[in-house]
C-alpha positions as CSV (number, residue, x, y, z in Angstrom):
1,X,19.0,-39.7,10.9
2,X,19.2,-35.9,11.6
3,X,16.2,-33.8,12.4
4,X,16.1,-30.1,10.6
5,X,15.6,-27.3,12.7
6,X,13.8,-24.4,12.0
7,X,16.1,-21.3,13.5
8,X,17.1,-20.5,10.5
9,X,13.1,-20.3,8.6
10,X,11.3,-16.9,8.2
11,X,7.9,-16.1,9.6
12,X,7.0,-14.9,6.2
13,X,4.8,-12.4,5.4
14,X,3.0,-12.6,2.1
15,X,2.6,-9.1,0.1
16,X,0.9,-8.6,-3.6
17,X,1.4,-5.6,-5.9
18,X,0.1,-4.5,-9.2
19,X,1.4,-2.6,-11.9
20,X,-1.6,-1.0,-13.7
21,X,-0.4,0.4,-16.6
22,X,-2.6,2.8,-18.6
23,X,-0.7,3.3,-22.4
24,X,2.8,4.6,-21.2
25,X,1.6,5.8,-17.4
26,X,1.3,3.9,-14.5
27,X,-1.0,4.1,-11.2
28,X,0.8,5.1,-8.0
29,X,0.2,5.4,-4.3
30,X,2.2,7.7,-2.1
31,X,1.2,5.7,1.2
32,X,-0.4,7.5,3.5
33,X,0.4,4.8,6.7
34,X,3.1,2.7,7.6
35,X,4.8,0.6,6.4
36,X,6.8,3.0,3.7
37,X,4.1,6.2,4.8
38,X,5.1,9.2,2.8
39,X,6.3,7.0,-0.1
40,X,5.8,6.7,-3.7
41,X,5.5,3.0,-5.0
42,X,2.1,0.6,-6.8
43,X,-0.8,-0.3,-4.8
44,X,-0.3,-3.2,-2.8
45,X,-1.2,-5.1,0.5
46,X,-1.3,-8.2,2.8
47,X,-2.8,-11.6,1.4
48,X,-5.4,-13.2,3.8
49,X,-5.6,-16.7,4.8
50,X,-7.0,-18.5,2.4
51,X,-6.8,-16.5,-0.7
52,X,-4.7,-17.6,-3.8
53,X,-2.3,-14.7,-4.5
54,X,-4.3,-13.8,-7.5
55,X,-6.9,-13.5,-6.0
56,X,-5.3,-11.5,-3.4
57,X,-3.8,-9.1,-6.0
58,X,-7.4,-8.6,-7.0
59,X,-9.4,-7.8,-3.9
60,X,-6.2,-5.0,-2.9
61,X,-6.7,-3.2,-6.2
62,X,-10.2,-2.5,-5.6
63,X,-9.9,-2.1,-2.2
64,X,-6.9,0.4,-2.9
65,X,-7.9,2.2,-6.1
66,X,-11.7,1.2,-7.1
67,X,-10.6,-1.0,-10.4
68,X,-11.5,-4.2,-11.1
69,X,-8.7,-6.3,-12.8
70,X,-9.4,-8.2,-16.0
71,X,-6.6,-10.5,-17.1
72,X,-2.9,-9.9,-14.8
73,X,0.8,-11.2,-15.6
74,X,2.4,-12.5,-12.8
75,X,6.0,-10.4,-12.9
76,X,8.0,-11.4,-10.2
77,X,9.2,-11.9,-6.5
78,X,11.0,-9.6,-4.4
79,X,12.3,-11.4,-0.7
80,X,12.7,-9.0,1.9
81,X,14.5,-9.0,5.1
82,X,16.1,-6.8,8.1
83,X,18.7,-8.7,10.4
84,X,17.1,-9.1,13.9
85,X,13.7,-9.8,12.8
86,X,12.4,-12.8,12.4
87,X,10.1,-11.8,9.6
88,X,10.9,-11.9,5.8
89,X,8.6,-9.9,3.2
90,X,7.9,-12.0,0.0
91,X,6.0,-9.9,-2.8
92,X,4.7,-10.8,-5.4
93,X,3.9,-8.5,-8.4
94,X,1.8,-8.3,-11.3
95,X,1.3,-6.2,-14.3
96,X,-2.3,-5.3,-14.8
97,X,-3.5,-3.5,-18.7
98,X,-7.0,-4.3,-18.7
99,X,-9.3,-2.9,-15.5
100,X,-12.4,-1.0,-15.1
101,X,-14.0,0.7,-12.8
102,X,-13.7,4.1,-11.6
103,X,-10.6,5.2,-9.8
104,X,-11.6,6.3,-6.3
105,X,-9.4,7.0,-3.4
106,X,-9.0,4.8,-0.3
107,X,-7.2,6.0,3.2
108,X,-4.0,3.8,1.9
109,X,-2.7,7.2,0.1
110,X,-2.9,9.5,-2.5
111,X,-3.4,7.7,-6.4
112,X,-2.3,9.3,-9.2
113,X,-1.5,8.5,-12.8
114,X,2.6,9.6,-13.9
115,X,4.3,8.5,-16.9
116,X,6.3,5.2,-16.9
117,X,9.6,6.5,-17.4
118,X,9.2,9.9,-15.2
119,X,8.4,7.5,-12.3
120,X,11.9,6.4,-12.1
121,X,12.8,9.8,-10.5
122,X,9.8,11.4,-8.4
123,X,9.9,12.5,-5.4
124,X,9.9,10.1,-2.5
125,X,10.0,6.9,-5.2
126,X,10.7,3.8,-3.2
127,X,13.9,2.5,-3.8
128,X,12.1,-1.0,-4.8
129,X,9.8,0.2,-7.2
130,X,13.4,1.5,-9.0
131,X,14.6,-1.7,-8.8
132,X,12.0,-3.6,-9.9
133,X,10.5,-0.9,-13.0
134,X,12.8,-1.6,-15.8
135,X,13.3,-5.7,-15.2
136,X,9.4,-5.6,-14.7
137,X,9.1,-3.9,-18.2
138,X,11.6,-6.1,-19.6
139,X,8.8,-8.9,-19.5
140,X,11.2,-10.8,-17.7
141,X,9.9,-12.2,-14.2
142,X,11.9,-10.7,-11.6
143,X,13.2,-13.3,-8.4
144,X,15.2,-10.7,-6.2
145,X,16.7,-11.4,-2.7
146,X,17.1,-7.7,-0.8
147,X,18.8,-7.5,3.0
148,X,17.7,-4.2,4.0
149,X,19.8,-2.6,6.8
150,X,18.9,-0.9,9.9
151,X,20.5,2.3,8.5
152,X,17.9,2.1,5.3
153,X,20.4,1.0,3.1
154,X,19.4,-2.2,1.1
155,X,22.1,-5.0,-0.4
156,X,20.8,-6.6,-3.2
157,X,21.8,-10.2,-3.5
């Protein structure tokens, strides 16, 4: 009988991001902190303990822009890592069309509203969120693996 080991397993970090789409734009964050601060991407953040994804997508909306989400699409899964770390990034995404509320700022960024297809090419746009736009809009759940190097260069597998 052999016993697995476990050098090779991720501490594994679990992230949740939303597409709200209003018509043909989208809301976006350039981030104010770190990770990605300066950056252009969709409102995100950390699940807790205890909380179902959903649920998690949920709470960082409001937390992050003020809206509270009606019925969400799960869209995908992006896995994350850097060599030398023992950390992997899994995010999960979600497409969001009915909300309410009022937007409001938090001190995660700067929100604003920009059409789906100028998006692709604003300044500072993550490299992720040009990834993941057009399979997301596809309606087609994304599952990418993504090495990113030390250099800021990603290889996506």
């Amino acid at each position: 009988m052999t016993t697995e080991s476990w050098d090779d397993c991720f501490y594994t970090a679990l992230i949740v991001f939303c597409f709200l789409i209003r018509g043909d734009e989208i809301l976006l964050i350039r981030r104010a902190n770190e990770p990605y601060r300066g950056e252009v991407t969709i409102p995100g953040g950390r699940k807790k303990r205890g909380e179902s994804l959903s649920d998690a997508c949920a709470r960082e909306m409001f937390e992050e822009t003020g809206y509270v989400l009606g019925g969400r699409t799960f869209a995908g899964v992006l896995h994350a890592w850097r060599h030398g770390s023992p950390k992997e990034y899994v995010s999960h995404y979600y497409v969001c069309r009915d909300f309410t509320g009022t937007l409001r700022e938090s001190d995660e960024g700067h929100l604003f509203w920009a059409g789906l297809d100028e998006s692709m090419t604003l300044p500072g746009i993550h490299p992720f969120y040009v990834k993941l736009l057009p399979i997301i809009r596809s309606g087609v759940p994304a599952d990418l693996p993504v090495e990113m190097l030390e250099n800021g260069e990603c290889i996506w597998r």
